[in-house]
C-alpha positions as CSV (number, residue, x, y, z in Angstrom):
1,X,42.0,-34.0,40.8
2,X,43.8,-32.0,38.0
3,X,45.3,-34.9,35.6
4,X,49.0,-34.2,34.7
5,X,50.4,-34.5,31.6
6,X,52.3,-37.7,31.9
7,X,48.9,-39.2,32.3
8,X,48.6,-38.7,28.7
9,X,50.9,-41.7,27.9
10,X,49.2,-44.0,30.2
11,X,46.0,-44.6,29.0
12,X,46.3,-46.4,25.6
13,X,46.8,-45.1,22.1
14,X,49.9,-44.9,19.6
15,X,52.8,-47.3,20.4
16,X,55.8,-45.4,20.2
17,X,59.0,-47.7,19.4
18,X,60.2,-47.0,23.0
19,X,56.7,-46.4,24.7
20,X,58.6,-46.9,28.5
21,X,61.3,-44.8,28.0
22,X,58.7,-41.4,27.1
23,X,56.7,-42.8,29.8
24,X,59.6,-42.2,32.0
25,X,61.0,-39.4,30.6
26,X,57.5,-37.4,31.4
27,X,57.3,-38.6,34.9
28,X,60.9,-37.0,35.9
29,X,59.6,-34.0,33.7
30,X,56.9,-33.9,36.4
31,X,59.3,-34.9,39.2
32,X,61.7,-32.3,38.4
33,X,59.0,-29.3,37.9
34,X,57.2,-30.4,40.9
35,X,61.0,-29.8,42.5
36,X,61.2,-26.3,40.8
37,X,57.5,-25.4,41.5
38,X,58.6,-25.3,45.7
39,X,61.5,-23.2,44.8
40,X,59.1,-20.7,43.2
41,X,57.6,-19.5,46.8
42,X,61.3,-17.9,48.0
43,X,61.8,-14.8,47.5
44,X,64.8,-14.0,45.2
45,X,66.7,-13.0,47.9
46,X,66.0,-16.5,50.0
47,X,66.7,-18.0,46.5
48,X,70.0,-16.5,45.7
49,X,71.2,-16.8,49.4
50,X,70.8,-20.3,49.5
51,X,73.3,-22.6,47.5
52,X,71.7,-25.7,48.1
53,X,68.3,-24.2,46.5
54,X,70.5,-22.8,43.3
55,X,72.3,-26.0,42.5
56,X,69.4,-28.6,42.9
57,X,67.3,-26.2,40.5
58,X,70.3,-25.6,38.1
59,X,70.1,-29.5,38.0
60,X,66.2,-30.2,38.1
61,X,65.9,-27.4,35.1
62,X,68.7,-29.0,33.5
63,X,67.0,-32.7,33.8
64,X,63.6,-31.3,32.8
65,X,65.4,-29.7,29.6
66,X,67.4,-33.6,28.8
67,X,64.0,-34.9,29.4
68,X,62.2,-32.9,26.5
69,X,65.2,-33.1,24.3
70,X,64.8,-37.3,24.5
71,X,61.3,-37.1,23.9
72,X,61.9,-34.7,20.9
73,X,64.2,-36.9,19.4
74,X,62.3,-39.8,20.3
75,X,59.3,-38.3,17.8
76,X,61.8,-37.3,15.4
77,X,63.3,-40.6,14.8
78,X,59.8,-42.6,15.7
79,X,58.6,-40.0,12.5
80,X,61.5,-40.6,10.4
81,X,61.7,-36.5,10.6
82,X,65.3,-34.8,9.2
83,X,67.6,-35.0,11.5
84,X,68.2,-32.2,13.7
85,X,71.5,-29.8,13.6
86,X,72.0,-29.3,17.4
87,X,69.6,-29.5,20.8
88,X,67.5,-26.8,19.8
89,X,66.8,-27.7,16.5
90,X,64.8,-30.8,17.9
91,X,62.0,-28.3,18.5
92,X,62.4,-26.5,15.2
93,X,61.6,-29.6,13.6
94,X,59.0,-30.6,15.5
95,X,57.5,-27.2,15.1
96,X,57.9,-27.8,11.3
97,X,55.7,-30.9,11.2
98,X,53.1,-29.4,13.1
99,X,53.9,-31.3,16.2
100,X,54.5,-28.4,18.4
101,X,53.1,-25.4,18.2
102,X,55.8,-22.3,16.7
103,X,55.7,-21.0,20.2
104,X,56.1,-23.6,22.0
105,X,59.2,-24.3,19.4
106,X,60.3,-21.3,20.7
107,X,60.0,-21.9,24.5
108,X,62.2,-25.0,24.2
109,X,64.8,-23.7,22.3
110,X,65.3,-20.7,24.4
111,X,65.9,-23.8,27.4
112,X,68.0,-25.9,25.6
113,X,69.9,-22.8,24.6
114,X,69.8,-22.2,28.6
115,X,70.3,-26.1,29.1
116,X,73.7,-25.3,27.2
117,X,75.2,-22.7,29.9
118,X,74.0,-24.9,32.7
119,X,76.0,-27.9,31.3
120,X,79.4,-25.8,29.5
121,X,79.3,-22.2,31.0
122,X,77.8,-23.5,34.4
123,X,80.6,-21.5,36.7
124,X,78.7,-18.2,34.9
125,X,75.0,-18.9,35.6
126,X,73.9,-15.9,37.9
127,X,71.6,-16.9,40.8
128,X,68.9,-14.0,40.2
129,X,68.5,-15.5,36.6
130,X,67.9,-19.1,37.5
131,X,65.4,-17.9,40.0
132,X,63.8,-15.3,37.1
133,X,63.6,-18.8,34.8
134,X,61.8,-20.5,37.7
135,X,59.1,-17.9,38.3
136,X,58.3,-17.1,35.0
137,X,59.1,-20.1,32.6
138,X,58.5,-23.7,34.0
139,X,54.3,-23.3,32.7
140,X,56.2,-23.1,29.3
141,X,57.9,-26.1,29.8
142,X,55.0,-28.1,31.7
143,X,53.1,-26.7,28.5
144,X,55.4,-27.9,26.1
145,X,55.6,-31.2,27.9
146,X,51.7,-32.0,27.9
147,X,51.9,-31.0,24.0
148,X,54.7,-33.7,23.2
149,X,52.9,-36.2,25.3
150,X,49.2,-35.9,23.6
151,X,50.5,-36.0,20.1
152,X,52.6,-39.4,21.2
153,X,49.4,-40.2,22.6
154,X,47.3,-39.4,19.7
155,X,49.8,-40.4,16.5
């Protein structure tokens, strides 16, 4: 049985300040991509055609996205870090201190910046991007995830 990354946090090793609340946070990560992972097997046309599938993954990728930014912030303020500007500076900064990899940096911002039109532009998302996001991006973010949880695991 494959081991998920939220498993990372259950098995001992650095107390973060709020170790329940990252616990939690991972397992709706996994919740939510689970969610999105089903999604991936429509076709873009089933996708597109199909408003309850666009709106629950709008809001699953949007949850997964919160979920990473309170983790972030979680380390950054558990590391005394500087303080981020905006959302996707969280990952900037943890990219900085070596805590995610530059790419990986990368990834997240490019969400949160997506994270932002789902939450203030969300009348203007286009179906066929969504679903593009969904088949080639959540790996990223599981990615990204497992990352943030072995170094709160580890430090």
């Amino acid at each position: 049985m494959r081991k998920h990354f939220s498993d990372a946090l259950l098995i001992g090793g650095y107390e973060l300040v709020n170790r329940t609340k990252v616990e939690r946070q991972l397992e709706l990560i996994k919740e939510y991509l689970d969610f999105l992972q089903e999604l991936q097997s429509l076709t873009e046309g089933e996708f597109t055609g199909s408003k309850r599938d666009f709106h629950s993954a709008e809001r699953c990728l949007q949850l997964a996205i919160e979920c990473l930014i309170n983790i972030g912030n979680h380390i950054i303020s558990d590391k005394g870090l500087r303080a981020p500007k905006d959302y996707a500076d969280i990952f900037k900064v943890l990219a900085e201190n070596s805590i995610l990899l530059t790419e990986d940096g990368l990834t997240l911002k490019q969400m949160v910046q997506f994270r932002n039109r789902l939450v203030h532009v969300y009348w203007d998302i286009e179906p066929k991007v969504l679903w593009q996001i969904i088949q080639e991006e959540l790996g990223g973010i599981e990615r990204c995830a497992r990352n943030l949880a072995k170094y709160a695991q580890n430090h």
